[in-house]
N, CA and C of each residue as an Amber inpcrd file, in Angstrom:
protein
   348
 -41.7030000 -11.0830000  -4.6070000 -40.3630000 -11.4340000  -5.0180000
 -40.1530000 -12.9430000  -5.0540000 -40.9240000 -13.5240000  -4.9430000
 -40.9350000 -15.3310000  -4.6570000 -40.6580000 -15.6030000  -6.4280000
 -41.0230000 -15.0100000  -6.9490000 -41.1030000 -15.5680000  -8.4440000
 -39.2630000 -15.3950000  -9.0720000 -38.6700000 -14.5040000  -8.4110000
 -37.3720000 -14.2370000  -8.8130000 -36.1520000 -14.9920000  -8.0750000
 -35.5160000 -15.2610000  -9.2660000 -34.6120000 -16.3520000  -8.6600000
 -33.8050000 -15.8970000  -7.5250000 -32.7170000 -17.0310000  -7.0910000
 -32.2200000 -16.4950000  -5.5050000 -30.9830000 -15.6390000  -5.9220000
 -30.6290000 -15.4650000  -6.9950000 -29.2820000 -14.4860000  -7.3920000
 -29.9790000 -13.0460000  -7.4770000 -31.0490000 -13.1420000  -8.2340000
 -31.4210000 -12.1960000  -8.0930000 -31.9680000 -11.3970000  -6.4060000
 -31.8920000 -12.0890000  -5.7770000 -32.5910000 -11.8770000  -4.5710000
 -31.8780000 -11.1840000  -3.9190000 -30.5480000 -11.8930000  -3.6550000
 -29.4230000 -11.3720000  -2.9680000 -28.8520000  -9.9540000  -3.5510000
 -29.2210000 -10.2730000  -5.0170000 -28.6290000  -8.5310000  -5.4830000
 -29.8480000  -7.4850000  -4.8730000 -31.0660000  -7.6040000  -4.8430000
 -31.7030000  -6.8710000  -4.4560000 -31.4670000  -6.5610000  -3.3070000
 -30.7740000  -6.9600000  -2.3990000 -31.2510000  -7.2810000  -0.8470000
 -29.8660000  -6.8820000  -0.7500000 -28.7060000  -6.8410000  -1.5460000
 -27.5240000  -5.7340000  -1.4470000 -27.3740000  -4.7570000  -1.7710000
 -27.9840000  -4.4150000  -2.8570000 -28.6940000  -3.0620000  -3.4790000
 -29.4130000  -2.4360000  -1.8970000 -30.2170000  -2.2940000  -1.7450000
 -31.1340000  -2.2090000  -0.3260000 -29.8320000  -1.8360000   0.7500000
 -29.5770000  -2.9270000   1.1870000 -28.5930000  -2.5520000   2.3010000
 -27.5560000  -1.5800000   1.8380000 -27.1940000  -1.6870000   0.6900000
 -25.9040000  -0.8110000   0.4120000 -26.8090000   0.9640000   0.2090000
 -27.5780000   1.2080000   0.2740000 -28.6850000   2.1350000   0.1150000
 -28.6110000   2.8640000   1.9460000 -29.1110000   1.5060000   2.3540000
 -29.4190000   1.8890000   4.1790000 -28.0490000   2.4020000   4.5640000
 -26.8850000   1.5130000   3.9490000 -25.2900000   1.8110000   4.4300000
 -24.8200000   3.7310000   3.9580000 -25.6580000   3.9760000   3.0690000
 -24.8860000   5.5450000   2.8290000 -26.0250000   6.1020000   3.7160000
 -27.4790000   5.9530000   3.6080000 -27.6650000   6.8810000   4.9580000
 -27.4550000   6.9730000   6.5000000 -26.6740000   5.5180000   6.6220000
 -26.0280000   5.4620000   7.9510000 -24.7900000   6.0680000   7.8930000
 -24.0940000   7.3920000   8.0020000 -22.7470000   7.9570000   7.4340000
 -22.2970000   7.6470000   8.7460000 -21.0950000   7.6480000   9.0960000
 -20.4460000   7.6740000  10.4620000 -20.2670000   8.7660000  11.2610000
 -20.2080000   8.8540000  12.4580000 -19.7790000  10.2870000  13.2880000
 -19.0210000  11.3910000  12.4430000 -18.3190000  10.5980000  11.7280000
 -17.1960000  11.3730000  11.0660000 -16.8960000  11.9490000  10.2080000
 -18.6680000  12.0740000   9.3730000 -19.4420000  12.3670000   8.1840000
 -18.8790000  14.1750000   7.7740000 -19.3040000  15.0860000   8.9560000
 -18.5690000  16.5530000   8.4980000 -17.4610000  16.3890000   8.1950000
 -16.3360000  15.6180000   9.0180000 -15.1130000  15.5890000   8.3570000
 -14.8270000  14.9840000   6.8710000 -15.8220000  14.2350000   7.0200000
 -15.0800000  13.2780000   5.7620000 -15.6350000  14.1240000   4.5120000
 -16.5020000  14.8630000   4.8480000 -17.3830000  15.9780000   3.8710000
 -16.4930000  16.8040000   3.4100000 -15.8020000  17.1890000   4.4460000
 -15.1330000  19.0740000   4.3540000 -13.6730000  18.3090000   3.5810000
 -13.4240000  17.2200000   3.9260000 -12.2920000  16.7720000   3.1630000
 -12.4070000  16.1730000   2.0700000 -13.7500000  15.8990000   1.2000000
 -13.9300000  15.3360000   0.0050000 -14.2200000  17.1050000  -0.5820000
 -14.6980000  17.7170000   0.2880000 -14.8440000  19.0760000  -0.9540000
 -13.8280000  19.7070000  -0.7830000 -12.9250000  19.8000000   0.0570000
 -11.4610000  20.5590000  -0.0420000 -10.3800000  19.1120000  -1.2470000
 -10.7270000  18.8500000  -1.5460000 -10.3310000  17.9060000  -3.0450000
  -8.8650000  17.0330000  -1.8770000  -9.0800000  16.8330000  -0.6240000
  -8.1990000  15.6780000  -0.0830000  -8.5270000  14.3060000   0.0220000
 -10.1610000  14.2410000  -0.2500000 -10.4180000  12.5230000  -0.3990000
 -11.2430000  12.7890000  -1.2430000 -11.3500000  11.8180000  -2.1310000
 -12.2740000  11.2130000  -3.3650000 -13.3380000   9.9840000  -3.1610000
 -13.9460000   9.4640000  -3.7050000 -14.5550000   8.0210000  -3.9090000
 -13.8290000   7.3350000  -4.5560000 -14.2030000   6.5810000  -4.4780000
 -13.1970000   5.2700000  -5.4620000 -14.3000000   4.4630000  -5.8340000
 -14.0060000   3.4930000  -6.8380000 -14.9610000   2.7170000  -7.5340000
 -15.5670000   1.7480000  -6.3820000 -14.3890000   1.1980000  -5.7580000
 -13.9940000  -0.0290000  -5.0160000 -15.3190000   0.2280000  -4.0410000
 -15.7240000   1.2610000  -3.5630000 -16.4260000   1.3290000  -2.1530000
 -15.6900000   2.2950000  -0.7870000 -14.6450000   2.2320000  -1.6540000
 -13.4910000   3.1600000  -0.0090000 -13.2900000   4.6230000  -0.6100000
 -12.9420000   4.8040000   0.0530000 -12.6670000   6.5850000   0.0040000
 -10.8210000   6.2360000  -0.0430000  -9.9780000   7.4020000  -1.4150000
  -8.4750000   7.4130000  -1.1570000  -8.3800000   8.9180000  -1.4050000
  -6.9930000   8.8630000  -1.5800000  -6.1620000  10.2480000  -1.6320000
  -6.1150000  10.6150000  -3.4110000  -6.8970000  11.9350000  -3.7170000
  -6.6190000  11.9120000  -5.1340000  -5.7060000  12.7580000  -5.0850000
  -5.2600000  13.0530000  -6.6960000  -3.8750000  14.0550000  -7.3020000
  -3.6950000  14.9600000  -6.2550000  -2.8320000  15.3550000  -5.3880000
  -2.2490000  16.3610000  -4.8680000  -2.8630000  16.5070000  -3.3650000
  -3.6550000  15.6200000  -3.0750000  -3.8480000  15.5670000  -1.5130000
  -2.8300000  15.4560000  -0.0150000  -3.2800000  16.3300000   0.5800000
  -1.8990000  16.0570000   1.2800000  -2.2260000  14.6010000   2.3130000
  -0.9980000  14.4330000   2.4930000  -0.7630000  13.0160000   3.3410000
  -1.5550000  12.9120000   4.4390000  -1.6310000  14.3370000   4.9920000
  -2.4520000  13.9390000   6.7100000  -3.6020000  13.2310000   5.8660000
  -4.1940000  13.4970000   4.9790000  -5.5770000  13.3050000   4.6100000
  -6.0390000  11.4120000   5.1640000  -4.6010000  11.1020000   4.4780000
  -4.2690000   9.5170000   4.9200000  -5.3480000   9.0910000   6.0170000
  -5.2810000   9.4170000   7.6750000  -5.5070000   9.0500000   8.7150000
  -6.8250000   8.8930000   8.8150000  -7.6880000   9.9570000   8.2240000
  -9.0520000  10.0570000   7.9660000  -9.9670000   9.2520000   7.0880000
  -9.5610000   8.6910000   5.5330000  -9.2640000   7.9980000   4.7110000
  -9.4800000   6.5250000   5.6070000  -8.0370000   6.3010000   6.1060000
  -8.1120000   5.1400000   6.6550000  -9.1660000   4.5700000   7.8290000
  -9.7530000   5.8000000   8.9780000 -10.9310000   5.3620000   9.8340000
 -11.7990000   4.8780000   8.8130000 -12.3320000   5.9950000   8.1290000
 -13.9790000   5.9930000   7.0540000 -13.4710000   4.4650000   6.2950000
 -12.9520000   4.0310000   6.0060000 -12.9200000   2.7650000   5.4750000
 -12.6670000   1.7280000   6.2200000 -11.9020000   2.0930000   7.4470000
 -12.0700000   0.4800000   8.6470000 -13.3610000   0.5460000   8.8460000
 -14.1120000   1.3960000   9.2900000 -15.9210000   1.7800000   9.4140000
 -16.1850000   0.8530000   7.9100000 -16.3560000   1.2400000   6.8780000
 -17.0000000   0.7360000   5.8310000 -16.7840000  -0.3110000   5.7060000
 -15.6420000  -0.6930000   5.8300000 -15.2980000  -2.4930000   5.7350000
 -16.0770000  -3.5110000   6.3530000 -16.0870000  -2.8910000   7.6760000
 -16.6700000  -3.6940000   8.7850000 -18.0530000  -3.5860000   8.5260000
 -18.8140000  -2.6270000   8.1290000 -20.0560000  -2.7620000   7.4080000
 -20.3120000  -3.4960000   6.4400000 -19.8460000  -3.0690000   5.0600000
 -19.6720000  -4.1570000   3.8790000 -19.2560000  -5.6850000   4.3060000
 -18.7640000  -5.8040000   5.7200000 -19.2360000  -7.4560000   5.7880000
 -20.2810000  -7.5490000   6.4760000 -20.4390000  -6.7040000   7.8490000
 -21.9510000  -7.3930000   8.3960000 -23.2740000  -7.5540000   7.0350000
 -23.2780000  -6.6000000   6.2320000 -24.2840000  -6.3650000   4.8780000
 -24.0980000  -7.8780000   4.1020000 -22.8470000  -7.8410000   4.0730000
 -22.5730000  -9.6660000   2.9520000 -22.8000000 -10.5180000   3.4840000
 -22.5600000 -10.6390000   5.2370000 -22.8020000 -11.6640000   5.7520000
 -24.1250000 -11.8440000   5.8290000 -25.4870000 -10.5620000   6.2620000
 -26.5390000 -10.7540000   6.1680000 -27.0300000 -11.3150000   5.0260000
 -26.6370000 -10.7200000   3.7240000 -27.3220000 -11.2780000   2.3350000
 -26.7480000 -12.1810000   1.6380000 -25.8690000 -13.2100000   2.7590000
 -25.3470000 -14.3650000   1.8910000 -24.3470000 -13.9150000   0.2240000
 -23.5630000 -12.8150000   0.7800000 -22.7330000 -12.2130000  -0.5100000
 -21.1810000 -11.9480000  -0.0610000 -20.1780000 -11.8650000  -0.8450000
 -19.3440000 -10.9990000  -0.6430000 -18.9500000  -9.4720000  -0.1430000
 -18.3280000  -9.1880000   0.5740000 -18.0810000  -8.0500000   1.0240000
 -17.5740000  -7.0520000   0.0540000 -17.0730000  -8.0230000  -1.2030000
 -16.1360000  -6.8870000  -2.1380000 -17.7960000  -6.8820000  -2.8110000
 -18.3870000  -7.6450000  -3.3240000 -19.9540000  -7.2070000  -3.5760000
 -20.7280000  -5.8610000  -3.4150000 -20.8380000  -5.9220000  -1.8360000
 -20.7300000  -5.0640000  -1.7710000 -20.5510000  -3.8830000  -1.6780000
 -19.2910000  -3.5520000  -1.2630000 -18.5880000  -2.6070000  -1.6670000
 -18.3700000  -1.3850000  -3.0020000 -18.3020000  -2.9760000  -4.1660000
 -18.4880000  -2.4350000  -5.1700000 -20.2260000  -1.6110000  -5.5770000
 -20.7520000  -1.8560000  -4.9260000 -22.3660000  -1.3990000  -5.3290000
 -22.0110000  -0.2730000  -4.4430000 -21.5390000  -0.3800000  -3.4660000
 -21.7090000   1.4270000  -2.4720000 -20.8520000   2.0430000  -3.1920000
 -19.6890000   1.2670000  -3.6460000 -19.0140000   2.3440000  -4.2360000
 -19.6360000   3.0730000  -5.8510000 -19.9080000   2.5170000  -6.3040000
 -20.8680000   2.7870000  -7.7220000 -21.7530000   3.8740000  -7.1460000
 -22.6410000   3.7970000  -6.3700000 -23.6460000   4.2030000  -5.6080000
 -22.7540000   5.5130000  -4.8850000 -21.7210000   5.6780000  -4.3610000
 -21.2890000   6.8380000  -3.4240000 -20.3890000   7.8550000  -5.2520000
 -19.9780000   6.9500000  -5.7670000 -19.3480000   7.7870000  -6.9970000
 -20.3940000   8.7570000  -8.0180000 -21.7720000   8.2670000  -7.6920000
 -22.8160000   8.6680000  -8.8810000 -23.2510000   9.7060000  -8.1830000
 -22.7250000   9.6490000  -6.6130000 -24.0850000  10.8630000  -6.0110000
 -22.7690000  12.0410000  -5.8770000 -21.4940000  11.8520000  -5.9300000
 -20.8190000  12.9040000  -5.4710000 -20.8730000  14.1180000  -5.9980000
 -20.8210000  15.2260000  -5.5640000 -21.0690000  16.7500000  -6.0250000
 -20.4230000  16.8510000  -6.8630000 -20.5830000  17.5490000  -8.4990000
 -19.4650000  18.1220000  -9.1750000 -18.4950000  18.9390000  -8.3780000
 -17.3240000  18.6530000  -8.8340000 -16.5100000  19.2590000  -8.2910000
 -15.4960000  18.0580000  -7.3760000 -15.8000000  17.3650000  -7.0390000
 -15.3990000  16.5240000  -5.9140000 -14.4080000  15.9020000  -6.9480000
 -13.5680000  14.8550000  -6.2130000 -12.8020000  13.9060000  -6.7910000
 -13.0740000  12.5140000  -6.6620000 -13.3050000  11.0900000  -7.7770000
 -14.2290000  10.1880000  -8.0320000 -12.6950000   9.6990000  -9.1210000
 -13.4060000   8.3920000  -8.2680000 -12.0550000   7.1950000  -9.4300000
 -12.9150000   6.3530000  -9.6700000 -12.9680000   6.4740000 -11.0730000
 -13.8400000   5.6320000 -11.6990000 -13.7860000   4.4160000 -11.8720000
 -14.3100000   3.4730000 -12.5510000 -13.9890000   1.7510000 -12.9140000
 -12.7820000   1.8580000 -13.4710000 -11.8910000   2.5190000 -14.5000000
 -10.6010000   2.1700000 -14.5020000  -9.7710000   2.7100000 -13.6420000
 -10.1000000   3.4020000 -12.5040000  -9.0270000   3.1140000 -11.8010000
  -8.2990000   5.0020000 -12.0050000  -8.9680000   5.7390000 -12.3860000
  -8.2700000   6.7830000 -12.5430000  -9.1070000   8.1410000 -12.0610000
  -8.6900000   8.8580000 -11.3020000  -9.2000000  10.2980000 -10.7460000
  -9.6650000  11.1290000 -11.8240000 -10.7070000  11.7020000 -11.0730000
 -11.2470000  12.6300000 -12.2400000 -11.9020000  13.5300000 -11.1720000
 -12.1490000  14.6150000 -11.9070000 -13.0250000  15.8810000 -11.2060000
 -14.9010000  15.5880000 -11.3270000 -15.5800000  14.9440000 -10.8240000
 -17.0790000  15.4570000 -11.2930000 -17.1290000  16.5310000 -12.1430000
């Protein structure tokens, strides 16, 4: 990799970590499972998990841990690879939207819910 410039480097090396970051899921992984396939949390483009069409509100509380968790990851990851946190984010989130099960709920780059 010496031959490739240093932009490129850092994308590789966030690519990578943002890779290691989804197989590190949090404790809270069954929940956040049983509530992305009961259609109360979605992916989002961004990197965070929200509330799609018709979710109920408790869903909120759960939502909000799994993303104080991710946040705080998506910076130790930026801070390691000399990047932004929304950087990365955006790559897990790309990365968590492509793998979700049909069926699930996924907000794409504009910004709008959809069913897999």
């Amino acid at each position: 990799m010496r031959h490739l410039p240093t932009q490129l480097h850092r994308l590789l090396y966030v690519a990578l970590a943002a890779s290691a970051l989804l197989l590190a899921l949090p404790a809270s992984a069954s929940s956040l499972d049983d509530a992305k396939a009961a259609g109360h949390l979605g992916e989002q483009a961004d990197g965070y998990v929200g509330l799609p069409p018709g979710a109920p509100n408790s869903a909120k509380t759960l939502a909000d841990e799994v993303n104080g968790k991710r946040s705080k990851r998506y910076a130790q990851i930026a801070t390691k690879r000399d990047t932004s946190p929304a950087a990365v984010a955006a790559l897990a989130g790309k990365k968590l939207v492509d793998r979700a099960p049909a069926g699930q709920w996924v907000q794409n780059a504009a910004g709008k819910w959809v069913k897999k």
